[in-house]
GUNUPA-254053 format. One record per residue (C-alpha): x, y, z; chain. Coordinates in Angstrom, 2 decimals. Example, Ala and Ser with C-alpha at 12.3 -4.5 7.8 and 13.67 -1.06 7.14 Angstrom:
! residues 2
xx	yy	zz	unit
12.30	-4.50	7.80	A
13.67	-1.06	7.14	A
//
This chain:
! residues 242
xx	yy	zz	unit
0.00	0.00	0.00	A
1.03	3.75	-1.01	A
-0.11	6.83	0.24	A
0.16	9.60	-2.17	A
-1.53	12.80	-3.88	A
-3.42	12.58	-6.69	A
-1.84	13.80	-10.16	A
-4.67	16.53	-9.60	A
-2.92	19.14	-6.85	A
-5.68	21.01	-6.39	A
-9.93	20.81	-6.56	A
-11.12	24.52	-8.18	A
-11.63	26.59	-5.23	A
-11.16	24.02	-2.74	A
-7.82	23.73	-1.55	A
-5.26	21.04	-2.03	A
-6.25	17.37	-2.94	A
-6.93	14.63	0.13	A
-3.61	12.01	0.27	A
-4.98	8.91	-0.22	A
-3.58	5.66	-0.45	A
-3.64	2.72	-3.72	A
-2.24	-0.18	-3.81	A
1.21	-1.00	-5.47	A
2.71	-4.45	-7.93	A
4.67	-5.13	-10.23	A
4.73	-5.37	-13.98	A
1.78	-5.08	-15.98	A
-1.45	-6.61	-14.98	A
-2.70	-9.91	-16.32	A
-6.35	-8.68	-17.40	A
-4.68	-5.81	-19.08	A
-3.02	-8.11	-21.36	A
-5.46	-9.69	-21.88	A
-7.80	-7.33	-22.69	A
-5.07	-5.66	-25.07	A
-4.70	-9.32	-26.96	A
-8.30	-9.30	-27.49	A
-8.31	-5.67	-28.88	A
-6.32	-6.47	-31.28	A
-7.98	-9.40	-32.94	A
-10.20	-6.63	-35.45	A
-11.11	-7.56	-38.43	A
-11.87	-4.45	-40.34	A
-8.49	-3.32	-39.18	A
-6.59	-6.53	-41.09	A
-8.96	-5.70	-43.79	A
-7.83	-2.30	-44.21	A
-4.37	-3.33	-44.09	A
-4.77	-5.44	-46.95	A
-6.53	-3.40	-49.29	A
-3.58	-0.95	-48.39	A
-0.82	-3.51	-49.23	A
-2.28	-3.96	-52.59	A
-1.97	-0.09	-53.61	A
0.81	1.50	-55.44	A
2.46	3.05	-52.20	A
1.88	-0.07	-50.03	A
4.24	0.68	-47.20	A
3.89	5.11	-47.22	A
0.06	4.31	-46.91	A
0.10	1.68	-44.04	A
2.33	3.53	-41.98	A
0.16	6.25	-42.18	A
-2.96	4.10	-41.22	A
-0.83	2.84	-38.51	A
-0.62	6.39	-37.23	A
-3.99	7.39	-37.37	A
-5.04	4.10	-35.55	A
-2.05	4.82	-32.63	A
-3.01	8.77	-32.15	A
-6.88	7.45	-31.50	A
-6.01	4.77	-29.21	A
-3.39	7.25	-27.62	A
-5.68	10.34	-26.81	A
-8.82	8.07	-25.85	A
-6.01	6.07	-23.49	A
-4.80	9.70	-21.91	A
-7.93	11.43	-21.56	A
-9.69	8.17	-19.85	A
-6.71	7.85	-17.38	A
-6.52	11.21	-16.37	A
-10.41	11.33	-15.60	A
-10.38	7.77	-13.60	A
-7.93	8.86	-11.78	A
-9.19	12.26	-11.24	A
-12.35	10.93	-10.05	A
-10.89	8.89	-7.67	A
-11.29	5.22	-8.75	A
-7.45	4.15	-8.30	A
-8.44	4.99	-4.80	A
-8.40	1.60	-2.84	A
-11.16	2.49	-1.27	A
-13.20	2.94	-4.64	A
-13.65	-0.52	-5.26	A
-17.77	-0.73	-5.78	A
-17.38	2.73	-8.39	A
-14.25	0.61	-10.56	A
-17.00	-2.59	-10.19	A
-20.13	-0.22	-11.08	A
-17.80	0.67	-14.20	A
-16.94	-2.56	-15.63	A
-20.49	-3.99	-15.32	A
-21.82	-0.72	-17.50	A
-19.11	-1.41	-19.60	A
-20.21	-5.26	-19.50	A
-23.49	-4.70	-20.42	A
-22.45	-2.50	-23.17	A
-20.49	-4.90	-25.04	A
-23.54	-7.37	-24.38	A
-25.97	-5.74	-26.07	A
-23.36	-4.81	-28.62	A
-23.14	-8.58	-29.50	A
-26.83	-8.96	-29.04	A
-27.75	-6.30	-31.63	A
-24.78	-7.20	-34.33	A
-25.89	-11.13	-33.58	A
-30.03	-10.13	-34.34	A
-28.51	-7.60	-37.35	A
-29.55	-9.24	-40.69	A
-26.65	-9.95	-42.65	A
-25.42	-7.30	-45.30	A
-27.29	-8.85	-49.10	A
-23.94	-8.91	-51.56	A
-23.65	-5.58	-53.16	A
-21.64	-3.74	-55.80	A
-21.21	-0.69	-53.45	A
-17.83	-0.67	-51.56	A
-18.08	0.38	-47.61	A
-17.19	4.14	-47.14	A
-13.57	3.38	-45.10	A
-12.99	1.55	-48.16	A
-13.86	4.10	-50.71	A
-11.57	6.78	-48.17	A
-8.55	4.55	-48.84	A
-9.10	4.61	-52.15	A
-8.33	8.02	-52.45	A
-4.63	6.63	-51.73	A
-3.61	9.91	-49.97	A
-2.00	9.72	-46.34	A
-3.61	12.18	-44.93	A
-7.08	10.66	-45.73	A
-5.45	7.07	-44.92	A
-4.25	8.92	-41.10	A
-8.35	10.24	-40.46	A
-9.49	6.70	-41.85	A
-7.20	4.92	-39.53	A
-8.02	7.31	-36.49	A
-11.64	6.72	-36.98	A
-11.65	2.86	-37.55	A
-9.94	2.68	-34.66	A
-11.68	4.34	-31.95	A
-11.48	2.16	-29.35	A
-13.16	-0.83	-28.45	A
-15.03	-1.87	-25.26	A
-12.25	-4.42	-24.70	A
-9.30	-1.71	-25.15	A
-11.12	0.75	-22.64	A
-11.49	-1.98	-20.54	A
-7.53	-2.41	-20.63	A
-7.48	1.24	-20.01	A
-9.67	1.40	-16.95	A
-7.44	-1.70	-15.86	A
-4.67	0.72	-16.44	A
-5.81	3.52	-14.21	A
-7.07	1.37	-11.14	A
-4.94	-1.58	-11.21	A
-1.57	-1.53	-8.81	A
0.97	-1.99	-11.22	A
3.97	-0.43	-10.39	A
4.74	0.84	-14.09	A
4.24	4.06	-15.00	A
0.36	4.87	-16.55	A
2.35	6.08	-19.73	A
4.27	3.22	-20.28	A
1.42	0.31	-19.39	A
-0.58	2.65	-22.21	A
1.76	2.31	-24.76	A
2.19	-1.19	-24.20	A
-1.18	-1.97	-24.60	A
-1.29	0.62	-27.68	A
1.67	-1.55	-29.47	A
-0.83	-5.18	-28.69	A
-3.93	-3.93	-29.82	A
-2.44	-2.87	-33.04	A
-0.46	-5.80	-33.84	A
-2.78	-6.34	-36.90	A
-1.38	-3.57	-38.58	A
1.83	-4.29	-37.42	A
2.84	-7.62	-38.08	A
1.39	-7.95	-42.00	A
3.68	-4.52	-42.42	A
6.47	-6.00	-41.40	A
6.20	-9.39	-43.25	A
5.58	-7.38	-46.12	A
8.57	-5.42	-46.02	A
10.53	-9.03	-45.53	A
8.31	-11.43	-47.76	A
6.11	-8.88	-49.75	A
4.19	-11.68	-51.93	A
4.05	-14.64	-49.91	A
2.60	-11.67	-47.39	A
0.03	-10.78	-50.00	A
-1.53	-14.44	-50.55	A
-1.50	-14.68	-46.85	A
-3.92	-11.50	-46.08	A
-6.15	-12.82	-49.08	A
-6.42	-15.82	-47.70	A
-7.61	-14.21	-44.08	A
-9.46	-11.80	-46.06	A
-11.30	-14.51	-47.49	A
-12.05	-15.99	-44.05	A
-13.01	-13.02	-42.20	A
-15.52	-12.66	-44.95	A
-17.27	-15.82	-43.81	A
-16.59	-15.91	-40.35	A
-15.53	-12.33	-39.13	A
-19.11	-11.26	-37.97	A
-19.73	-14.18	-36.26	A
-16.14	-14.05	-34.01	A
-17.15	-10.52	-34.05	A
-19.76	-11.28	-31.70	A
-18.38	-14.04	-29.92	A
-15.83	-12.03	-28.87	A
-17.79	-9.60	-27.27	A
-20.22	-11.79	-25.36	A
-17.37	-13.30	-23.96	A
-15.89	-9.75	-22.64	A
-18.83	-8.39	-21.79	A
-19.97	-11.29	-19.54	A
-17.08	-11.77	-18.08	A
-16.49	-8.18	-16.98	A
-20.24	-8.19	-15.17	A
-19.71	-11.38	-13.89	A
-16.28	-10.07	-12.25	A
-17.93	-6.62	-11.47	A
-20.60	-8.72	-9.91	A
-18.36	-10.97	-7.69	A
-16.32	-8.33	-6.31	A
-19.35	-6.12	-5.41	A
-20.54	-9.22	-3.40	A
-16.97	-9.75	-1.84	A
//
C-alpha cells in the first residue's frame, strides 16, 4: 500500500487534494493483457491493411494508417486515465465505483453482441463500404483520419485502459498505455512488417484471411464480445458481493 496525492494538486476553489492511499505491484497486470490481446484481434483493421498492401504506395500508406489508428487509441487512453484517476477510482477504497464501471461497460459490449448477432446480414452488393472508398483516395492524410476513426477504441481496449488507471501496477500509466497501444495494433503491425521481408508470400497470406473473415468475421465478431462483456459483469458482480 502507497499513500500519495493525486496527479490533480488542487480541486477549483477548494484547496489542495486529500492524500490517499492505492495499492502498489509489479509489472503489468494480467487482465490488461489480456484485454489488449483481445483488442487487437479486429477484423476491419486486417482488412484495411490489406486493401492498403495492394496499392501502389503499399508501405507510405500503411504507416500512415498505422498512425492514425495509434493517435486514437493514444488520446482516448490519456484522456480516460486522467479522468479515472481524477475521479478517484485508483483509490483503494473505490472498489464498488471501478466494479459499477466494468459492469456498465459489461453490459455494453452485451448488447453490442446482441444487436450485431439479431442484425440481418449485409445482401452482396456492388457498393464498396465508405472506409474503403476513403482509402481509395490513396492519400496519407485521408489514410491517417481513416485509420483514427476505424480505430476508436473498443469496449475491450477501454477496458484495458480502466485496468490501467485502477490496477496496482507499479509501471508508469504512460508506459502500461503504450504497451497496450503496441498489442492492440499488432494487426497492422505484423502484415507490415512481413511485407517489407516477404512482400508476396505476405500478400496471398492477407487474401487468404481476407477470405475468411468474410465468412466468419461477424460471427467471431460477436463471440468475442459476449465473452468480454460477460465476463467483466460477472467479475464486477463478484467483487461487489466480496
Amino acid at each position: 500500500m502507497e499513500c500519495r496525492r493525486p496527479r490533480a494538486q488542487h480541486f477549483a476553489g477548494y484547496g489542495p487534494v486529500p492524500i490517499r492511499c492505492v495499492r502498489t505491484g509489479d509489472g503489468l497486470d494480467a487482465q490488461t493483457l489480456a484485454f489488449a490481446f483481445i483488442a487487437a484481434l479486429y477484423p476491419v483493421g486486417l482488412l484495411a491493411v490489406t486493401f492498403l498492401l495492394a496499392t501502389d504506395r503499399p508501405l507510405k500508406l500503411g504507416l500512415s494508417f498505422l498512425a492514425g489508428a495509434a493517435t486514437s487509441l493514444l488520446v482516448v487512453g490519456v484522456l480516460m486515465i486522467t479522468v479515472l484517476q481524477g475521479i478517484g477510482l485508483d483509490d483503494s477504497d473505490a472498489g464498488t465505483a471501478r466494479s459499477g464501471f466494468r459492469i456498465g461497460l459489461g453490459v455494453a459490449m452485451l448488447v453490442a453482441a446482441w444487436l450485431l448477432w439479431r442484425r440481418p446480414a449485409s445482401k452482396p452488393s456492388n457498393e464498396e463500404p465508405s472506409w474503403k472508398a476513403r482509402l481509395r483516395q490513396a492519400r496519407p492524410v485521408s489514410v491517417f483520419i481513416t485509420g483514427a476513426i476505424l480505430y476508436s477504441p473498443s469496449g475491450t481496449y477501454l477496458a484495458a485502459v480502466q485496468q490501467i488507471a485502477t490496477s496496482d501496477s507499479s509501471l508508469a500509466d504512460g508506459l502500461q498505455l503504450i504497451i497496450v497501444i503496441v498489442i492492440v495494433l499488432l494487426t497492422i503491425e505484423i502484415p507490415l512488417a512481413a511485407y517489407l521481408l516477404r512482400p508476396e508470400a505476405t500478400a496471398r497470406l492477407l487474401r487468404d484471411v481476407e477470405a475468411w473473415i468474410g465468412v466468419h468475421g461477424r460471427r467471431a465478431l460477436v463471440y468475442g464480445l459476449a465473452a468480454v462483456g460477460g465476463y467483466l459483469v460477472v467479475d464486477g458482480i463478484i467483487t461487489l458481493a466480496g
